[in-house]
C-alpha positions in Angstrom: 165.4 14.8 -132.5 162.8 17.8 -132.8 161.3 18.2 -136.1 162.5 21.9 -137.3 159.6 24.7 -137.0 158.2 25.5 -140.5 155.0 27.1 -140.2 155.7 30.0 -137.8 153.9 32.9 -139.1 150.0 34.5 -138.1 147.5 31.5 -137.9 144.5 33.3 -139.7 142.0 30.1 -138.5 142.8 30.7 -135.0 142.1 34.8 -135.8 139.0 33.2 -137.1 138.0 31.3 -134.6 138.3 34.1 -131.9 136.1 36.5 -133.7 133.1 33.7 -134.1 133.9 32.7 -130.5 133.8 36.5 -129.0 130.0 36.8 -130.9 128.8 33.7 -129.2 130.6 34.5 -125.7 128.4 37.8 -125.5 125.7 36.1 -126.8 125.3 33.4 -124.0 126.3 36.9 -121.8 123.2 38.6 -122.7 121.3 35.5 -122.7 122.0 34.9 -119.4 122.5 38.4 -118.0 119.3 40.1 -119.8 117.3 37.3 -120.9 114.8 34.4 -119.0 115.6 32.2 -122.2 118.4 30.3 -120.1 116.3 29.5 -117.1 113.7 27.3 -119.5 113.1 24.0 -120.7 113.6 23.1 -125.0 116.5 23.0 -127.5 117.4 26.9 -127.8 118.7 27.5 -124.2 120.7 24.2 -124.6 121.9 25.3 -128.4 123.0 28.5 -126.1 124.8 26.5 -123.4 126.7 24.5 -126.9 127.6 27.9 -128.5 128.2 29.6 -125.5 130.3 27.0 -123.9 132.6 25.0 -125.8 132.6 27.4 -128.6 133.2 30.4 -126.6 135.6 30.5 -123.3 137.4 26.9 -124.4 138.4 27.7 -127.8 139.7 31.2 -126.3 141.7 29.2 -124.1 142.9 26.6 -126.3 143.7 29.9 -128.4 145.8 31.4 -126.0 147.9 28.1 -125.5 148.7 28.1 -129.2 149.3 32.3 -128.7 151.7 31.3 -125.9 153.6 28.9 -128.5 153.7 31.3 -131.2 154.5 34.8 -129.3 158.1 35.6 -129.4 158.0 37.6 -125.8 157.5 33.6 -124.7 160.1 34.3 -121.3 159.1 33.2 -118.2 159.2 36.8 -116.7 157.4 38.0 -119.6 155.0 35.7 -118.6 154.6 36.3 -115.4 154.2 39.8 -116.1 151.8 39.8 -118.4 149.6 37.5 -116.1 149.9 39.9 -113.4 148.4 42.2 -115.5 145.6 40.4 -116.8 144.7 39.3 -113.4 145.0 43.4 -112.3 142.5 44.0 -115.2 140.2 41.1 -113.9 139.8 42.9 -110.3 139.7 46.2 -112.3 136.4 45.0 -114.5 135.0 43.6 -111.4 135.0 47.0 -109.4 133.6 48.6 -112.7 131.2 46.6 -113.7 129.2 45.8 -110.6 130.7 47.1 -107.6 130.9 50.3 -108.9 127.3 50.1 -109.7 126.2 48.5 -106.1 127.8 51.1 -104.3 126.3 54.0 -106.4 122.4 52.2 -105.4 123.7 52.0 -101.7 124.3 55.6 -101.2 121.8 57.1 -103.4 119.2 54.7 -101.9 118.3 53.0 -105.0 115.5 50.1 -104.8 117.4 47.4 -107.2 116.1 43.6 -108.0 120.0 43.4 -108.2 120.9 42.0 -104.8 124.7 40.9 -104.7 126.9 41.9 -102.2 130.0 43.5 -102.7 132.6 40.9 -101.9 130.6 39.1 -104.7 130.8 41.5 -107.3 134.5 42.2 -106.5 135.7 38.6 -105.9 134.2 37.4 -109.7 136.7 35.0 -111.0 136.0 35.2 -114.4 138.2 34.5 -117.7 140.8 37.1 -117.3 141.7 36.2 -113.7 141.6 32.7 -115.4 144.1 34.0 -118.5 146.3 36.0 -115.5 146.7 32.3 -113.4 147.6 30.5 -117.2 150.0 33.1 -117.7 151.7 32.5 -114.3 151.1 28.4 -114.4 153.1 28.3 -117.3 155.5 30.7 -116.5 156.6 28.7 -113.7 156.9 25.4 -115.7 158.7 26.9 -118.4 161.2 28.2 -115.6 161.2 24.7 -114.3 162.2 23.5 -118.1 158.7 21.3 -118.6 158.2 21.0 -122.3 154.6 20.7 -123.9 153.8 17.2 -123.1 154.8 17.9 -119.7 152.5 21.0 -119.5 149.7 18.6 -120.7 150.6 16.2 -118.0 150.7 18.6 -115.7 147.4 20.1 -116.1 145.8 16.8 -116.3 146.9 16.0 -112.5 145.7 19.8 -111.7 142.3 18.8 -112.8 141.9 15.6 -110.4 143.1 17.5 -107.8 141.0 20.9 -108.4 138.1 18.0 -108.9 138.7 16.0 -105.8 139.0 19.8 -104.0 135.4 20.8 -105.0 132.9 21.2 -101.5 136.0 21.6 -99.6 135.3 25.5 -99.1 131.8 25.9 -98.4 132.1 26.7 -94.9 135.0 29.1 -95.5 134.5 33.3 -95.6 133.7 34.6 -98.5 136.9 36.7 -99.2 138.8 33.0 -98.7 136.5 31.5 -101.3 137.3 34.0 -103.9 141.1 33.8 -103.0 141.3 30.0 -102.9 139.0 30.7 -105.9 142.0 31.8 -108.8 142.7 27.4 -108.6 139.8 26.1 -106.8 136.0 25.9 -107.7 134.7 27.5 -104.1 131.6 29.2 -104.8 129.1 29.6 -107.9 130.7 32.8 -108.6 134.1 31.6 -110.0 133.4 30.3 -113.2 136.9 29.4 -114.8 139.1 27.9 -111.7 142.8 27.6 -113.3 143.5 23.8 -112.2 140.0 22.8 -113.7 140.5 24.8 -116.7 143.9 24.8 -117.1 143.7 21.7 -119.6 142.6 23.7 -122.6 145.5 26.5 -122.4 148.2 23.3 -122.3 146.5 21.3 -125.2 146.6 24.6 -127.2 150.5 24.7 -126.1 150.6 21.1 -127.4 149.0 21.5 -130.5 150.6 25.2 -131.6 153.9 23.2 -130.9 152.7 20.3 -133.6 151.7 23.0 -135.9 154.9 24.8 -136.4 156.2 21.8 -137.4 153.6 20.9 -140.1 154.7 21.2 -143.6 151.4 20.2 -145.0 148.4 22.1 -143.0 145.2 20.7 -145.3 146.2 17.5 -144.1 147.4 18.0 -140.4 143.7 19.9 -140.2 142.0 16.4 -141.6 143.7 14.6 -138.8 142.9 16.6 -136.7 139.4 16.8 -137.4 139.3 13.0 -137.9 140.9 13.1 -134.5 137.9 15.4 -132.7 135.3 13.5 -134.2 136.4 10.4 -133.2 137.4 11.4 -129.9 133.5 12.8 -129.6 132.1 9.8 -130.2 134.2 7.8 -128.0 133.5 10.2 -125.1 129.8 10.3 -126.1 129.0 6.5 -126.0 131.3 6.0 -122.7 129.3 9.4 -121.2 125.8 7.3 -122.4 126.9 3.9 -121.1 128.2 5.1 -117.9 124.6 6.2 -117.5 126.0 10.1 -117.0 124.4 13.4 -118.4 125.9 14.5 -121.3 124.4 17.9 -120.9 126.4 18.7 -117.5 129.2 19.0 -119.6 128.4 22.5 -120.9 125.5 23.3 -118.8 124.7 24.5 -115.5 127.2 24.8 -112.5 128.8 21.3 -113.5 130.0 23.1 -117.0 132.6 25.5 -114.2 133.2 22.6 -112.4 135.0 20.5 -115.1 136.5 17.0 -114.8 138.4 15.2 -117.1 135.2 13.8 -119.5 133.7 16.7 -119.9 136.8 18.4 -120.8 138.1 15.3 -123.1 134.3 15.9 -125.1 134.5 19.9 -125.0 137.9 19.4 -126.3 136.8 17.1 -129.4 134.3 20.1 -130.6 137.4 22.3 -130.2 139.3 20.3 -132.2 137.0 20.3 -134.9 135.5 23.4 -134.8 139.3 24.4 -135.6 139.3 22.1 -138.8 136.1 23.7 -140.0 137.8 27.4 -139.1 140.7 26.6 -140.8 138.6 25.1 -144.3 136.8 28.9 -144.2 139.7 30.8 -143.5 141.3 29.5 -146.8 138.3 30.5 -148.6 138.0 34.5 -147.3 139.2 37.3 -149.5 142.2 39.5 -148.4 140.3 42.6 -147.3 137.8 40.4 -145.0 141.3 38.3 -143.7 143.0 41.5 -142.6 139.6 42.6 -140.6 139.7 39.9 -139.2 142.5 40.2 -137.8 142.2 43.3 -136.4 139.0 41.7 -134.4 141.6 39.1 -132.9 143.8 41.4 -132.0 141.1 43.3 -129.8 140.0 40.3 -128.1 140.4 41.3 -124.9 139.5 45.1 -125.0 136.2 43.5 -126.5 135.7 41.3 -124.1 136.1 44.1 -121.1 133.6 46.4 -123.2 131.2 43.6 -123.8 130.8 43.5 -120.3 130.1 47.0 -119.1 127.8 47.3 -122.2 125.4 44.8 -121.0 125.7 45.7 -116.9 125.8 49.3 -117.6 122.2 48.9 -120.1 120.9 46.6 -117.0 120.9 49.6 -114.9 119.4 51.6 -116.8 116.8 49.4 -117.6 116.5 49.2 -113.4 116.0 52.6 -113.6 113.6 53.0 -116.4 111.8 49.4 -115.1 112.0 47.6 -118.4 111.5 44.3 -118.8 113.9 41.5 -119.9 115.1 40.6 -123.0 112.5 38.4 -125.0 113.4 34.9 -126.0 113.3 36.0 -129.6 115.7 38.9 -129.5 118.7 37.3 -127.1 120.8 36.4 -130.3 119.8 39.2 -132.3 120.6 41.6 -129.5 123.7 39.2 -128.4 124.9 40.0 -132.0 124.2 44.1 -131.6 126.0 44.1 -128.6 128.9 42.1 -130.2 129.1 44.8 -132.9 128.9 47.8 -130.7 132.0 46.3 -128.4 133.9 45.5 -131.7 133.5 49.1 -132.7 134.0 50.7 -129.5 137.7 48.7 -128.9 138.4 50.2 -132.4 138.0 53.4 -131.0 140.1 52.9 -128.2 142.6 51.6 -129.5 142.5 54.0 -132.6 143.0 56.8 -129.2 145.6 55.0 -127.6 147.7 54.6 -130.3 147.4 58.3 -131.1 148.0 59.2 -127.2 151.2 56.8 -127.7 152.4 58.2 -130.7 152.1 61.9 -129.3 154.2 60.4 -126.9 156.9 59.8 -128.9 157.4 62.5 -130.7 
């Protein structure tokens, strides 16, 4: 018999963990999209490729699976819905955020450095197309009546097949690539294929369906940090004695191309990187809490503003022919972007719900 859900309410250490994870995301952004830094030998690009990989896109995934556990619009339609939408605003950040910008250099005969074509820049399959196929994945198996575990299993056998799929579409067109692209990794282009990334969505859904059943969360959150670290260095010394490099786990092409090692060892960091969340969030004052919070909630406005931030300031500095970013100043200006997108979504937000209430009235 199910153990009765206890803990139901707002997780503040997963609010947490989203607002650290959204500074490092555009961090490894500008590092990569206005910086040299990531094409270089030495610790700092690989200290990038740590906090920018399993601390950024993973932990928002594992987020959402523990979201989708404790929402209460948690019907399959609803679901279905909502990843319809988010795979709508995908295509629609694409168009703005580099096609848009292509086809302004095409017709007013701009000389660029930046040479993508346009079925590139509109076929990106990037985190929200990856959020939009999650949303209709589990959709489907909640319709199907698959509980958590089954989710888990589910998306384990999704991963060896996405990984026993990969070169299959070289030879394809382009616009079958990026199509095949929403489950499959086709092209370097699509970073987060759902059956290869799928896996950290369903171990969220398992774990937010442990937590609501925990009476006692300071020791659950030992466990489960007992749990990671263990896990780490299992996956670690197997990784090292099967001769394998560690660093393709969260490096390079291979990190997009996961398999089920390099997801069991991103996981681990996950698992306690949410101990350590939860150990801080118990020790922030109200007023900070409730900011928080607010951050969380904006995740995704953030994340769509983060993005025509930094493509919008590469084209000007095309224009104006400025340099690149210097090793130096990626985190510093990773962290003024971060700041800038925070405030802006506040705005928006702060305008939409005005618009909405004038609505209303």
């Amino acid at each position: 018999m199910e153990r009765e859900k206890i803990n139901t309410g707002r997780q503040p250490e997963f609010d947490l963990a989203k607002v650290i994870a959204v500074f490092f995301m555009i961090i490894i952004h500008v590092a990569d999209q206005m910086g040299t830094v990531m094409g270089t030998q030495g610790a700092f690009p690989v200290l990038l490729d740590l906090i920018g990989g399993p601390l950024a896109a993973p932990v928002f995934m594992f987020a959402m699976g523990v979201g989708m556990v404790y929402t209460r619009h948690d019907a399959p339609e609803e679901f279905a819905k909502r990843g319809l939408r988010l795979l709508l605003a995908g295509y629609v950040l694409n168009f703005f955020r580099e096609t848009i910008l292509i086809l302004i250099a095409h017709v007013c005969a701009v000389e660029t450095t930046y040479d993508k074509s346009i079925i590139d820049t509109i076929g990106t399959v990037d985190i929200l197309q990856f959020a939009g196929m999650t949303f209709l994945l589990v959709a489907l198996l909640k319709r199907i009546g698959a509980g958590p575990a089954a989710i888990f299993a589910a998306a384990v056998i999704m991963q060896a097949a996405g990984s026993l799929a990969n070169g299959m579409f070289d030879s394809m067109p382009k616009a079958a690539q990026y199509l095949l692209g929403l489950l499959f990794f086709t092209n370097d282009a699509v970073s987060f294929p759902a059956l290869l990334w799928f896996i950290y969505p369903a171990a969220g859904i398992v774990f937010g369906n442990m937590l609501q059943r925990v009476k006692d969360k300071d020791a659950f959150y030992a466990k489960v940090m007992l749990a990671g670290v263990i896990a780490f260095a299992a996956v670690t010394a197997a990784t090292i004695a099967a001769k394998l490099d560690l660093l393709s786990y969260f490096t390079g092409a291979d990190y997009y191309g996961q398999n089920l090692f390099s997801s069991m060892w991103i996981l681990s960091i996950v698992l306690v990187f949410m101990g350590i969340c939860y150990a801080v969030s118990n020790r922030i004052p109200e007023q900070a809490a409730e900011r928080i919070k607010i951050i969380s909630a904006q995740v995704n406005t953030i994340y769509i503003i983060q993005w025509l931030l930094i493509t919008y300031v590469i084209a000007v500095k095309e224009l104006i022919g400025a340099g690149h970013v210097a090793d130096a100043w990626v985190v510093p200006v990773g962290i003024l972007m971060a700041v800038a997108s925070i405030l802006l979504a506040e705005v928006y937000t702060g305008i939409f719900k005005k618009k909405k209430m004038n609505q209303t009235r």
